[in-house]
DRENVEX-846778 format. One record per residue: residue in three letters; x, y, z of N, C-alpha, C in turn. Coordinates in pm, whole numbers, plus 50000, padded with zeros to 5 digits. Layout:
# DRENVEX-846778
SITE, residu, nx, ny, nz, cax, cay, caz, cx, cy, cz
SITE, ALA, X, Y, Z, X, Y, Z, X, Y, Z
...
//
This chain:
# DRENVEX-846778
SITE, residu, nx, ny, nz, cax, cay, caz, cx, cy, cz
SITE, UNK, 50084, 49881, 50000, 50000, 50000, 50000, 50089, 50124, 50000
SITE, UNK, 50087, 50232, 49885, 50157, 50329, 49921, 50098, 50453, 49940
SITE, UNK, 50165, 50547, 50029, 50147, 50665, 50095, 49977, 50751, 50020
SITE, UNK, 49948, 50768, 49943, 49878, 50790, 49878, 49758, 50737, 49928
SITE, UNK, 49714, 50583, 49888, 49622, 50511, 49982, 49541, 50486, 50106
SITE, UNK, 49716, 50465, 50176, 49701, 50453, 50314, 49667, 50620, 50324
SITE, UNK, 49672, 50710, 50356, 49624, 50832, 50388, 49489, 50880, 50340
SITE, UNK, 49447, 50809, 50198, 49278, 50796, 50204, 49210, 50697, 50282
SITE, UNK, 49301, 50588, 50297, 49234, 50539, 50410, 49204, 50572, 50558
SITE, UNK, 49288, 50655, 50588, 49325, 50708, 50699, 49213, 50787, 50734
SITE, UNK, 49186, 50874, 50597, 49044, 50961, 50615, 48936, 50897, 50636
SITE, UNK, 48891, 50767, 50524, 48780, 50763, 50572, 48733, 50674, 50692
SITE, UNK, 48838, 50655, 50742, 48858, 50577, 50855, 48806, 50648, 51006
SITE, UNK, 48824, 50816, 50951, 48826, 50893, 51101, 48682, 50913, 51178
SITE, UNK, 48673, 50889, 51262, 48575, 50829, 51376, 48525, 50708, 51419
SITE, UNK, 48600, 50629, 51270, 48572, 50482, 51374, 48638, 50450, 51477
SITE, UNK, 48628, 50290, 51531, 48739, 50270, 51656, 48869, 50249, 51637
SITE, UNK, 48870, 50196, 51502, 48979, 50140, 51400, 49108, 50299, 51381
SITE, UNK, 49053, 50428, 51313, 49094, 50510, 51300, 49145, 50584, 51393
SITE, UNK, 49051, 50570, 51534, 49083, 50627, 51665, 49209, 50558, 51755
SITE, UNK, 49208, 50426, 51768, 49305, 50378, 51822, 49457, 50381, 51716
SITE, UNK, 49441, 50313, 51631, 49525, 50364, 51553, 49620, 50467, 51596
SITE, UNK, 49544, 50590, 51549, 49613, 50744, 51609, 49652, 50758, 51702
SITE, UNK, 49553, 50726, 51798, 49602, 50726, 51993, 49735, 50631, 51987
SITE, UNK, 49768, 50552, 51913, 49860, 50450, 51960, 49962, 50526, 51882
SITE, UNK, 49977, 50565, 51774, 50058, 50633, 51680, 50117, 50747, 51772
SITE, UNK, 50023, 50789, 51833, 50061, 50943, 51930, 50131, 50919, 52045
SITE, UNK, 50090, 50778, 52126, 50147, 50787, 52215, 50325, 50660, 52219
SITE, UNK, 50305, 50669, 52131, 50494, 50620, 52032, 50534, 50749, 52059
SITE, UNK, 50502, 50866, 52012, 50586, 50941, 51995, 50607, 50984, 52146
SITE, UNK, 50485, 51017, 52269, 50466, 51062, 52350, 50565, 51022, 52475
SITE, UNK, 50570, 50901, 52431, 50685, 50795, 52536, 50799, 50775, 52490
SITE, UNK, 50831, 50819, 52408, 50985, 50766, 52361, 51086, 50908, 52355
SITE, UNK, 51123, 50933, 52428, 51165, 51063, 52496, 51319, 51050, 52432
SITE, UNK, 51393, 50931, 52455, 51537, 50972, 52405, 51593, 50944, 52270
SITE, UNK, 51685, 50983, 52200, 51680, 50996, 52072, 51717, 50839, 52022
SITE, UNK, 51655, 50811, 51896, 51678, 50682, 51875, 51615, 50550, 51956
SITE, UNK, 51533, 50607, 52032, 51483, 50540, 52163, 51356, 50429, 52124
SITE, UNK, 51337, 50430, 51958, 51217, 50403, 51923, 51277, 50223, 51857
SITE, UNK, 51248, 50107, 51939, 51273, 49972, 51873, 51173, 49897, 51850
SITE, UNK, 51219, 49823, 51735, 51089, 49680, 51681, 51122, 49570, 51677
SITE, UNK, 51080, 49485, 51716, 51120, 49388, 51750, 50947, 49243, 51734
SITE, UNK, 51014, 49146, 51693, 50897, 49079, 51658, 50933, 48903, 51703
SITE, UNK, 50869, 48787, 51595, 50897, 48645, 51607, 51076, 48656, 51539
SITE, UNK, 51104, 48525, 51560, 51221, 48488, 51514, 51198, 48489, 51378
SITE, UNK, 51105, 48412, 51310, 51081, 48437, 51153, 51022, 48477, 51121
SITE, UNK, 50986, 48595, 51193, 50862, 48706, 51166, 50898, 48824, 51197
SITE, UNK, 51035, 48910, 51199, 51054, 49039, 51182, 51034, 49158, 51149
SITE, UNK, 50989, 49215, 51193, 50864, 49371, 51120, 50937, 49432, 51047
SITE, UNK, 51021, 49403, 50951, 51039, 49475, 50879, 50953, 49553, 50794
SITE, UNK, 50841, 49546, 50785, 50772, 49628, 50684, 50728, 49711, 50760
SITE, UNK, 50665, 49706, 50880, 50627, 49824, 50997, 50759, 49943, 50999
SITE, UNK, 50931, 49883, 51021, 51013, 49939, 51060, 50997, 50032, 50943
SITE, UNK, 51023, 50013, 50825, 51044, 50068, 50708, 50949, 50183, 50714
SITE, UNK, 50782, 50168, 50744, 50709, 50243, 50699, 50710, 50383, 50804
SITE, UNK, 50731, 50310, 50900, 50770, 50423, 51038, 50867, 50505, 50990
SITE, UNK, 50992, 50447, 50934, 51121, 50498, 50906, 51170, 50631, 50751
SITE, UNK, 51014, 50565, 50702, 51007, 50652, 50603, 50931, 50810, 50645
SITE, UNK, 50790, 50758, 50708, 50690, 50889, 50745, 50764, 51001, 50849
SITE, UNK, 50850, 50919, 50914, 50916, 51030, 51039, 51034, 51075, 50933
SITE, UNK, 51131, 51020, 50898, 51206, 51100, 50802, 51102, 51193, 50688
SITE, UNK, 51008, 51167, 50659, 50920, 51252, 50531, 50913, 51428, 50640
SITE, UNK, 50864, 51370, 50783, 50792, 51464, 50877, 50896, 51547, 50928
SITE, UNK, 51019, 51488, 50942, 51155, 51563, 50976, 51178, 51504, 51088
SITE, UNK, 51130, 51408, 51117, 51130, 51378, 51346, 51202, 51268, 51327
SITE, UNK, 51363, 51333, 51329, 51468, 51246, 51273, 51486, 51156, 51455
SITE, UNK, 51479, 51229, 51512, 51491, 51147, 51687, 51407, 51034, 51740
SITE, UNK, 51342, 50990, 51622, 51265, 50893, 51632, 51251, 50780, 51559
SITE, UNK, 51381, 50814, 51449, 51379, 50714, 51362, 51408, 50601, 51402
SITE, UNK, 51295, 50457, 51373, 51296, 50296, 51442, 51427, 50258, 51401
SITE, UNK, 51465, 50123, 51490, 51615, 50025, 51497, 51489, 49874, 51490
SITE, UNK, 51545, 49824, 51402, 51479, 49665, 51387, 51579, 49642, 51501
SITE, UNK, 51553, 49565, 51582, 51609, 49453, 51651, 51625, 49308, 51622
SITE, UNK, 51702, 49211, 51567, 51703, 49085, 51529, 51794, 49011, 51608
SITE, UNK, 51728, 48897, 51593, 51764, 48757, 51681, 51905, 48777, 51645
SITE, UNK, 51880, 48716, 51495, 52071, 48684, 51489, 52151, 48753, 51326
SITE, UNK, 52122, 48871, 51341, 52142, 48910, 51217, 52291, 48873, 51181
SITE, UNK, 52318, 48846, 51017, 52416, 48819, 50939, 52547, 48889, 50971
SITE, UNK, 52662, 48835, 50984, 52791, 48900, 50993, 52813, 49057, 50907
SITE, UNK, 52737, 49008, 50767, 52767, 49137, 50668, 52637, 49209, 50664
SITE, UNK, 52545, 49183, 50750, 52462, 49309, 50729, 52480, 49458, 50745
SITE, UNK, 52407, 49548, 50700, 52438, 49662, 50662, 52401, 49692, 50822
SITE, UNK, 52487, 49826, 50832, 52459, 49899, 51001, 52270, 49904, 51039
SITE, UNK, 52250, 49914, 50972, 52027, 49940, 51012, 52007, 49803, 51016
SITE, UNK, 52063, 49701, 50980, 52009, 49580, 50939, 52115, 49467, 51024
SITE, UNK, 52197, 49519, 51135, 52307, 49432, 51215, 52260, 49490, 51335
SITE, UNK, 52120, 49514, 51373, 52100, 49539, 51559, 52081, 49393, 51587
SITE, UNK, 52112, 49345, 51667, 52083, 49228, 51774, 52066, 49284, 51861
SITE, UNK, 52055, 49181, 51961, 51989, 49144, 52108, 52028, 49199, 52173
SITE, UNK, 52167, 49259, 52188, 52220, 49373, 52298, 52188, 49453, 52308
SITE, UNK, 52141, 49545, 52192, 52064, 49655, 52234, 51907, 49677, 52342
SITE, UNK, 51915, 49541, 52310, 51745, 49512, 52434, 51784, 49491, 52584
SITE, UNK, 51963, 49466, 52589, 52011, 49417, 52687, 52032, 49571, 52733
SITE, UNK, 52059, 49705, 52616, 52087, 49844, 52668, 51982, 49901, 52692
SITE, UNK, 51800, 49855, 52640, 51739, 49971, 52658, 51709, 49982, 52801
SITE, UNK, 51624, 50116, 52811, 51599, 50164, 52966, 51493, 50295, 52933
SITE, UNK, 51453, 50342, 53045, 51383, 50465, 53067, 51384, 50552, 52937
SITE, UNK, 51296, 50588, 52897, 51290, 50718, 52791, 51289, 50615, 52683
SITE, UNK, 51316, 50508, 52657, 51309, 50416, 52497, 51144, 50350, 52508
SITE, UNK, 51106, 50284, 52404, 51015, 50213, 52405, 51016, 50071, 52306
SITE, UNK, 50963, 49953, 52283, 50992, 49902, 52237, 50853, 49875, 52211
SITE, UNK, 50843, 49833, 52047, 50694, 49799, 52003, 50741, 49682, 51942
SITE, UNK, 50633, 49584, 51993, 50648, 49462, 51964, 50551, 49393, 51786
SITE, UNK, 50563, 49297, 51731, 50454, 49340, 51638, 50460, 49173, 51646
SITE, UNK, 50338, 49121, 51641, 50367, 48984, 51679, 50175, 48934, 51628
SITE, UNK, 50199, 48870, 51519, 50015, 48822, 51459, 49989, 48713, 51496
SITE, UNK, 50055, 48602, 51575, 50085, 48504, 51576, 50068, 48491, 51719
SITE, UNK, 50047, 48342, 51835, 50076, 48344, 51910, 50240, 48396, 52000
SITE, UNK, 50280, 48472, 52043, 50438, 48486, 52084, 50525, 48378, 52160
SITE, UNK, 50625, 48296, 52071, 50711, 48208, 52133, 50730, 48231, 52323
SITE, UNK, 50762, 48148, 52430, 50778, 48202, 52535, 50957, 48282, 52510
SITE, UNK, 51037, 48222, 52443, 51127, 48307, 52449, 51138, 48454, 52359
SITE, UNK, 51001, 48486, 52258, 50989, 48645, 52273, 50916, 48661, 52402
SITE, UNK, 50851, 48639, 52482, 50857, 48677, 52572, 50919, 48741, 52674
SITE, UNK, 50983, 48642, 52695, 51119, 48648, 52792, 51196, 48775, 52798
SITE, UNK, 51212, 48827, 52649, 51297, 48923, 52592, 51162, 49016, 52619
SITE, UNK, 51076, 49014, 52608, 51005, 49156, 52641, 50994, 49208, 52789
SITE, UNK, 50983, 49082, 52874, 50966, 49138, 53031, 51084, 49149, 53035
SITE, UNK, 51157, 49089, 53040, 51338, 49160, 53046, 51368, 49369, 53041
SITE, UNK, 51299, 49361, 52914, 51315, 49506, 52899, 51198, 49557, 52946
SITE, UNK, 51093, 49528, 52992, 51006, 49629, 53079, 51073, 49630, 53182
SITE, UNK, 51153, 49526, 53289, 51182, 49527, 53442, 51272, 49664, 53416
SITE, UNK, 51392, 49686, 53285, 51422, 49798, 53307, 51380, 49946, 53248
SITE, UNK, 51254, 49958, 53257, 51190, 50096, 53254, 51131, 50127, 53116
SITE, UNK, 51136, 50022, 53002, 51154, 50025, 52869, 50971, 50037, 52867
SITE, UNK, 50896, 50144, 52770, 50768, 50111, 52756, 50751, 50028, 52636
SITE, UNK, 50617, 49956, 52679, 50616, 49825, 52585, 50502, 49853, 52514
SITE, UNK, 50533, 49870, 52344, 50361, 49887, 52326, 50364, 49711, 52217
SITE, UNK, 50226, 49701, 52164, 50210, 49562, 52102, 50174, 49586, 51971
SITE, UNK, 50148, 49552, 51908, 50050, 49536, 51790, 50015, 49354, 51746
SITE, UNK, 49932, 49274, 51835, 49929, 49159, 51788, 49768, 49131, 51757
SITE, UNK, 49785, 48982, 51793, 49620, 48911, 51794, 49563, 48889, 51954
SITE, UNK, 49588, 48979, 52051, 49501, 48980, 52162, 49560, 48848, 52280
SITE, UNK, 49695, 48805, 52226, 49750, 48722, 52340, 49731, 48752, 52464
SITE, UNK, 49726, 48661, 52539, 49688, 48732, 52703, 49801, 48790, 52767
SITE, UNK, 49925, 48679, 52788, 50068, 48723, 52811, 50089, 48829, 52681
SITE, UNK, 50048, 48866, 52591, 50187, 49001, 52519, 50090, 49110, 52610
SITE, UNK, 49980, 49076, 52578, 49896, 49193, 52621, 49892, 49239, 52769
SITE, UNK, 49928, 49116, 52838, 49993, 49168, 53027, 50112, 49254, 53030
SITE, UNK, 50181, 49266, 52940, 50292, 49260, 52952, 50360, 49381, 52890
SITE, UNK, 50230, 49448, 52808, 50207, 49565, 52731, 50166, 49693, 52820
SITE, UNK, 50197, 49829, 52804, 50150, 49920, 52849, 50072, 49986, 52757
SITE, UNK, 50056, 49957, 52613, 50005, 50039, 52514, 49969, 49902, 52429
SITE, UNK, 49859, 49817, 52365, 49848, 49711, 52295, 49709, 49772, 52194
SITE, UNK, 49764, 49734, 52026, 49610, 49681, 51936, 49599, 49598, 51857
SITE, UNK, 49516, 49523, 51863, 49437, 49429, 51793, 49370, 49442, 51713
SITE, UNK, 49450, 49467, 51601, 49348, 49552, 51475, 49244, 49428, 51427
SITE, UNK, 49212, 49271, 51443, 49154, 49254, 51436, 49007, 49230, 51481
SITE, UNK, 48987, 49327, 51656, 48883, 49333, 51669, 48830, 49466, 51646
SITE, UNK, 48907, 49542, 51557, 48870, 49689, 51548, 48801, 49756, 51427
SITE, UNK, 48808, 49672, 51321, 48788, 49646, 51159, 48598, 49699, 51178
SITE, UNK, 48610, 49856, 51148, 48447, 49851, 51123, 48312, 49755, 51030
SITE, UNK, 48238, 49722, 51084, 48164, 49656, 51007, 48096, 49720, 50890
SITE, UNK, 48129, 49632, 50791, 48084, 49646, 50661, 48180, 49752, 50561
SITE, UNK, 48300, 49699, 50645, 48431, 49797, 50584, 48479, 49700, 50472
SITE, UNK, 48438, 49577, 50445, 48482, 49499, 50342, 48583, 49375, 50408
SITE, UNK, 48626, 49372, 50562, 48650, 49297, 50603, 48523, 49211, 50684
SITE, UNK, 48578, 49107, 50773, 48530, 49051, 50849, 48551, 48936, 50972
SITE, UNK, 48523, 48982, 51069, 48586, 48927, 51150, 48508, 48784, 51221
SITE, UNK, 48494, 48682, 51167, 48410, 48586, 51236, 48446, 48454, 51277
SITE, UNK, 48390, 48359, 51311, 48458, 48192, 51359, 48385, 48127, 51294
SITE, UNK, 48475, 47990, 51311, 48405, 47915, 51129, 48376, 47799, 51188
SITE, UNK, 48268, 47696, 51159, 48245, 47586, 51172, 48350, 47539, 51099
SITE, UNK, 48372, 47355, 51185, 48478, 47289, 51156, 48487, 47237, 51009
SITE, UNK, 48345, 47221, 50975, 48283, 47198, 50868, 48322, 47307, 50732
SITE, UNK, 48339, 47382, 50743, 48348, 47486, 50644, 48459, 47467, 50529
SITE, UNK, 48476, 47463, 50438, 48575, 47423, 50327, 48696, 47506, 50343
SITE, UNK, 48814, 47435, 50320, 48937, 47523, 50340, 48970, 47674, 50267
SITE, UNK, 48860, 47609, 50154, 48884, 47822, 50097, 48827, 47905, 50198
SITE, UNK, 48727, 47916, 50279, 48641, 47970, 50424, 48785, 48035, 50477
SITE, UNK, 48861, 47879, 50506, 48955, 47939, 50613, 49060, 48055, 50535
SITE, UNK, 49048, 47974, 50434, 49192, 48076, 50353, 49143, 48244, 50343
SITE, UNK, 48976, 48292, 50297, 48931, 48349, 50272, 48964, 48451, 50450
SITE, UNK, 48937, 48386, 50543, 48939, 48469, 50644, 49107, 48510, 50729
SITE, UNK, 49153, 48401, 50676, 49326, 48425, 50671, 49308, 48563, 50627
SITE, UNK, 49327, 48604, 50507, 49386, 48663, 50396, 49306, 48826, 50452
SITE, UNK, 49179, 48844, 50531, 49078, 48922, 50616, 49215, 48966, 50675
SITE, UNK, 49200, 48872, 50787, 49304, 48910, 50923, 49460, 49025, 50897
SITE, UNK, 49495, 48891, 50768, 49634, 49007, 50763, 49614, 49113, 50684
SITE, UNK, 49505, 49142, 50626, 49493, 49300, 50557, 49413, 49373, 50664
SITE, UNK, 49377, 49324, 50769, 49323, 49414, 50834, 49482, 49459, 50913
SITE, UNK, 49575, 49337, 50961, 49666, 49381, 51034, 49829, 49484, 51012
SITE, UNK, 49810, 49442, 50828, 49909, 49551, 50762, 49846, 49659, 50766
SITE, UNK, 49715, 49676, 50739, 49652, 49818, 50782, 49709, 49905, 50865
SITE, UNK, 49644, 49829, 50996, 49677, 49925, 51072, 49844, 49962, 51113
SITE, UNK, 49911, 49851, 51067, 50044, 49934, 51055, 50033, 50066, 50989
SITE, UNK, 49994, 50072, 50877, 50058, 50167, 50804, 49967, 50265, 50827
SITE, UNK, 49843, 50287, 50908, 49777, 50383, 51017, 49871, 50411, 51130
SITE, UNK, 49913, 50323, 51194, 49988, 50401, 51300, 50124, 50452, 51212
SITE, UNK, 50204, 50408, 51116, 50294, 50534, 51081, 50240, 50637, 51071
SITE, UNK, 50137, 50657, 51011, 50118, 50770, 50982, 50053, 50888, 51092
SITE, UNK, 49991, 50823, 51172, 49977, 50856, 51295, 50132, 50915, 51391
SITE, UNK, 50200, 50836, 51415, 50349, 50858, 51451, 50403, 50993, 51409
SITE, UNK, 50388, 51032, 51271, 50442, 51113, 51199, 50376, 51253, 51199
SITE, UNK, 50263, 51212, 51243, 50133, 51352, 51253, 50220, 51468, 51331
SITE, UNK, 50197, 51602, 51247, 50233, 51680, 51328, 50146, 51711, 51517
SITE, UNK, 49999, 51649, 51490, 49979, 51681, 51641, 50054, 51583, 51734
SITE, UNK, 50102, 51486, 51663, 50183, 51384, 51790, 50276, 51458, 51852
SITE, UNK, 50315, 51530, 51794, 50427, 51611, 51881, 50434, 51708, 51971
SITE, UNK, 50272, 51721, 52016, 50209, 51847, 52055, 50208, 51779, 52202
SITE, UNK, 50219, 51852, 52254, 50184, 51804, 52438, 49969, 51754, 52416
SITE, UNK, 49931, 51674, 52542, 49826, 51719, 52546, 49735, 51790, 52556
SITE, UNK, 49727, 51949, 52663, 49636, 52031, 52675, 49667, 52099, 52538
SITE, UNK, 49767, 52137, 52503, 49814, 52235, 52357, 49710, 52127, 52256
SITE, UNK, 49671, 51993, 52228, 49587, 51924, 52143, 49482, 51912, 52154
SITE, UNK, 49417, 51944, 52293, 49265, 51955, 52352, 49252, 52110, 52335
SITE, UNK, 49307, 52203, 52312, 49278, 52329, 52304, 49274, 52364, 52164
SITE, UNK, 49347, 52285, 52090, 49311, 52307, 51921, 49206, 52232, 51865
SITE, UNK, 49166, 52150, 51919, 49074, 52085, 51866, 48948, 52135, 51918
SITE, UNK, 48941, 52198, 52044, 48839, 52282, 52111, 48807, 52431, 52022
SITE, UNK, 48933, 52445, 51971, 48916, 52574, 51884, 48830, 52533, 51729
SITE, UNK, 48870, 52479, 51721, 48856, 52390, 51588, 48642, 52364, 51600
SITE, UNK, 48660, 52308, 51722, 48464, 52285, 51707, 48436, 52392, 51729
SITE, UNK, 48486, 52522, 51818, 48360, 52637, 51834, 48384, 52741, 51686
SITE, UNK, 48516, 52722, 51575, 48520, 52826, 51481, 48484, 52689, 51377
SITE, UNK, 48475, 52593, 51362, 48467, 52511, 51228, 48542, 52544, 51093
SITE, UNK, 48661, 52604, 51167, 48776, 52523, 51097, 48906, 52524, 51142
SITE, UNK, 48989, 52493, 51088, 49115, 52441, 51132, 49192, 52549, 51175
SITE, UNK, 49245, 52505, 51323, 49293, 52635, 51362, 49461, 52620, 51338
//
């Protein structure tokens, strides 16, 4: 999906729950991650967010909010990978206070991503999620969404449970639901992330938007 898209989607998205959390979660990335570079992703062993990292990495460089640009974190990256593409595990062993780490995980989470996530909350690290509603990621989260219970109805997705009975295209058909609802909302929260109000304190964003309903228009 490129930039173009996702930002009409973005519109007509605004007032659902889908559009709302989204943003709130997009905003409060930026809100918590106080020190520079402080922003990590981190996912399964064969499931690495790289496409989240990228899209984050592009909208905040587009926006200028170079102090926020994401670090993939990987299990065991290659001897010759390039510097963006050679973070390992030590850096999860450095984060602390003022960093945050967003996890992105569609899948149940191995116990040893686990492990690696309470590790870095005990030291001060905020944890946000983006999975399928695990109980442990989601304990374990200070900020978590589940874009698949958020998908407005009659948005062209659907979110339902299938008799056992149902033919394997059923299942494939609702596969194929899930992960376009869940690249979605990635590329909602970049863009969210990147918003110039994310950068705004809160009362300074309740006072423009207060301005905004009593003049009807943009202040």
């Amino acid at each position: 999906m490129d930039l173009t898209r996702a930002s009409l989607l973005r519109e007509m998205l605004t007032g659902t729950e889908l559009g709302s959390r989204t943003t709130e979660f997009g905003y409060a990335l930026r809100r918590f991650t106080t020190r520079r570079s402080g922003l990590m992703l981190f996912g399964p062993v064969d499931d690495e967010p790289w496409h989240l990292t990228a899209h984050l990495d592009d909208e905040l460089h587009r926006a200028g909010v170079e102090d926020l640009r994401p670090s993939l974190v990987r299990w065991s990256p290659p001897p010759d990978a390039p510097p963006h593409l050679a973070i390992g595990l030590d850096r999860l062993r450095d984060a602390g206070r003022g960093e945050s780490l967003l996890v992105v995980a569609e899948d149940a989470p191995a116990e040893t991503l686990l492990e690696r996530i309470s590790d870095v909350r005990r030291r001060g690290t905020t944890i946000f999620s983006i999975g399928n509603g695990d109980n442990e990621l989601t304990s374990l989260s200070h900020e978590t969404l589940v874009p698949e219970l958020l998908v407005p109805d009659g948005f062209g997705w659907t979110s339902r449970s299938l008799d056992h009975d149902e033919p394997r295209s059923a299942l494939a058909e609702v596969d194929s639901q899930t992960d376009e609802s869940f690249e979605t909302a990635q590329h909602l929260v970049s863009l969210a992330a990147a918003d110039e109000e994310a950068g705004r304190s809160g009362w300074r964003r309740r006072l423009r938007n207060a301005i905004e309903r009593l003049s009807g228009e943009p202040a």
